[in-house]
ZALUM-67914 format. One record per residue (C-alpha): residue number from 1; z, y negated, x. Coordinates in steps of 0.2 Angstrom, whole numbers. Layout:
! residues N
<site><num>NUM</num><up>Z</up><north>Y</north><east>X</east></site>
...
This chain:
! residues 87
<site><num>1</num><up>52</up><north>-104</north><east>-25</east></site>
<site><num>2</num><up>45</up><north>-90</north><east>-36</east></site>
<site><num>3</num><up>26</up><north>-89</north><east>-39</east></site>
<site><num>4</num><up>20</up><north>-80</north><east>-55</east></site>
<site><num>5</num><up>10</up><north>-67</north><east>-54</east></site>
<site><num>6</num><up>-6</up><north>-74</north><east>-61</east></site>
<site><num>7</num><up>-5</up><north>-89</north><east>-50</east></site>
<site><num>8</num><up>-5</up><north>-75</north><east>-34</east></site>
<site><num>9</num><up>-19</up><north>-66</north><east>-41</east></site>
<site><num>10</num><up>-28</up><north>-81</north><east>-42</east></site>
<site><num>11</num><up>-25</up><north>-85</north><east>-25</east></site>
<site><num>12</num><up>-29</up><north>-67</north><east>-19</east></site>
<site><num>13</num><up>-47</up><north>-67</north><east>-30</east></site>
<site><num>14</num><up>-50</up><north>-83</north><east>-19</east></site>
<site><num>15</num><up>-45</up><north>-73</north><east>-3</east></site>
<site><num>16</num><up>-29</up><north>-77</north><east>2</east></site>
<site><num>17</num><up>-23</up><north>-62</north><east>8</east></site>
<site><num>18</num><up>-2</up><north>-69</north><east>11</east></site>
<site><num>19</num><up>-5</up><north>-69</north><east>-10</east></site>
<site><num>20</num><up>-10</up><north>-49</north><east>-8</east></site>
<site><num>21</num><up>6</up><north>-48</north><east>4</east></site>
<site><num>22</num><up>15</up><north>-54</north><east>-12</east></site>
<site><num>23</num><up>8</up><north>-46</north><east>-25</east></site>
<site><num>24</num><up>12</up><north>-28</north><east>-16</east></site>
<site><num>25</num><up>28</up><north>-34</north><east>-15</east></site>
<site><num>26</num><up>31</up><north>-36</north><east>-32</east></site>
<site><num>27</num><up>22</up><north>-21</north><east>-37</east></site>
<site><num>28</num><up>33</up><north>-11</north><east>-26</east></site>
<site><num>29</num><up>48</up><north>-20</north><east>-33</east></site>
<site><num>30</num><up>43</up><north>-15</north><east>-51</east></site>
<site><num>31</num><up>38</up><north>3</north><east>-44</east></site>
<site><num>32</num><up>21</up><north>1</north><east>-49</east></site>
<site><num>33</num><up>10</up><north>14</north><east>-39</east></site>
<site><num>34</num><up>-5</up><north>12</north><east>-47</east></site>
<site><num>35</num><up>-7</up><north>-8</north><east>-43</east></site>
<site><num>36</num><up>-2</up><north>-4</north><east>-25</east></site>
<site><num>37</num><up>-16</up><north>9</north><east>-22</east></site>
<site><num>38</num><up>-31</up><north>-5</north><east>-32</east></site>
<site><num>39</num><up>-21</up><north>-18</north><east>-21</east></site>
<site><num>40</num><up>-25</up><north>-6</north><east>-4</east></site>
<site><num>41</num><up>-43</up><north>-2</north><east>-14</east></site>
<site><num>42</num><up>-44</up><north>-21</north><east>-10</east></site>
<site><num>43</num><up>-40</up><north>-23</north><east>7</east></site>
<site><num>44</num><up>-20</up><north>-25</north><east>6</east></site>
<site><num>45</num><up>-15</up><north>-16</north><east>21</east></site>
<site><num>46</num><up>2</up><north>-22</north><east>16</east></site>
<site><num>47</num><up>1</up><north>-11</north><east>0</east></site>
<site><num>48</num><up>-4</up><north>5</north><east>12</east></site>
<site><num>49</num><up>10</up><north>0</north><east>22</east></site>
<site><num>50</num><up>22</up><north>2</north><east>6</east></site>
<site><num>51</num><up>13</up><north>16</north><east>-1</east></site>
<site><num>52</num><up>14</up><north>25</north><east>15</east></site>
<site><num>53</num><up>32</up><north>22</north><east>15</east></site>
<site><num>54</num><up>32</up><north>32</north><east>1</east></site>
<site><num>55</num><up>21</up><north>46</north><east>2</east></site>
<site><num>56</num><up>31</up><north>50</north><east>17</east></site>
<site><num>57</num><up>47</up><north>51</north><east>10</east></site>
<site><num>58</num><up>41</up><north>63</north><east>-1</east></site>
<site><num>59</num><up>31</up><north>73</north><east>13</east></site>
<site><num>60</num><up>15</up><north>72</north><east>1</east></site>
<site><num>61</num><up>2</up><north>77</north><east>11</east></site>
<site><num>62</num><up>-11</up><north>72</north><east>2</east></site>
<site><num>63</num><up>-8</up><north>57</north><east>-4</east></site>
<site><num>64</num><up>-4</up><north>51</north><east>17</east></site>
<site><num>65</num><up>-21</up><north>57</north><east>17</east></site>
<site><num>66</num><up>-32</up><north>47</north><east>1</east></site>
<site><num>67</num><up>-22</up><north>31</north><east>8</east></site>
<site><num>68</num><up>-28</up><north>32</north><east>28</east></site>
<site><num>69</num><up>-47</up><north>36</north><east>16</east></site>
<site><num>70</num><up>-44</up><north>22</north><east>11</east></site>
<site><num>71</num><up>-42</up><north>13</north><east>24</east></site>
<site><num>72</num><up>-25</up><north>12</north><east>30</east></site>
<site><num>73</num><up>-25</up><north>19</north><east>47</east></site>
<site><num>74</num><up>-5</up><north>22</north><east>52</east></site>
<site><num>75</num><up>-6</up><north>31</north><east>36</east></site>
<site><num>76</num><up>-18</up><north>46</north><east>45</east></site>
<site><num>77</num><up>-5</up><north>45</north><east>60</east></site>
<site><num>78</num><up>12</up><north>47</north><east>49</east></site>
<site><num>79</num><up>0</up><north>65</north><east>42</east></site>
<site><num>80</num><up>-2</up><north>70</north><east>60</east></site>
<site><num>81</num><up>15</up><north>66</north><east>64</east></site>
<site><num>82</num><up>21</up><north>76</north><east>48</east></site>
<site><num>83</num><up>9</up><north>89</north><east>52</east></site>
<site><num>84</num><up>16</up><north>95</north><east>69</east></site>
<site><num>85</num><up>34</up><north>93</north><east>62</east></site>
<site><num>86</num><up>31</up><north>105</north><east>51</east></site>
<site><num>87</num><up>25</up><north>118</north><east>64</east></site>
């Protein structure tokens, strides 16, 4: 089953946070950073998952950091982890 995207983002207004799962999803599939950091700006601790995923591949610092700001905590332990392994 394939849900559109406005039909998920009308389920993610009302709340439904599996809906946000989704939406994520298909932003990290399209490679679309900017929705994943206003989906985490919402709540979407999935998105922070995936952007995390990302920032550390690259080892940017910084952006590890704006993501556990905003509220992804395992974001602020990949930076310390990344932080001592660069000692």
């Amino acid at each position: 089953m394939t849900n559109d995207r406005e039909t998920l983002r009308a389920l993610a207004d009302d709340g439904n946070e599996r809906a946000l799962d989704r939406l994520a999803d298909l932003a990290e599939a399209r490679g679309d950073v900017q929705e994943l950091s206003d989906l985490l700006d919402e709540g979407c601790l999935h998105a922070g998952e995936l952007l995390t995923r990302r920032a550390a591949a690259v080892r940017d610092l910084r952006e590890l950091q704006r993501i556990a700001d905003a509220g992804y905590d395992e974001a602020a332990e990949v930076l310390e982890q990344l932080l001592v392994s660069d000692r």
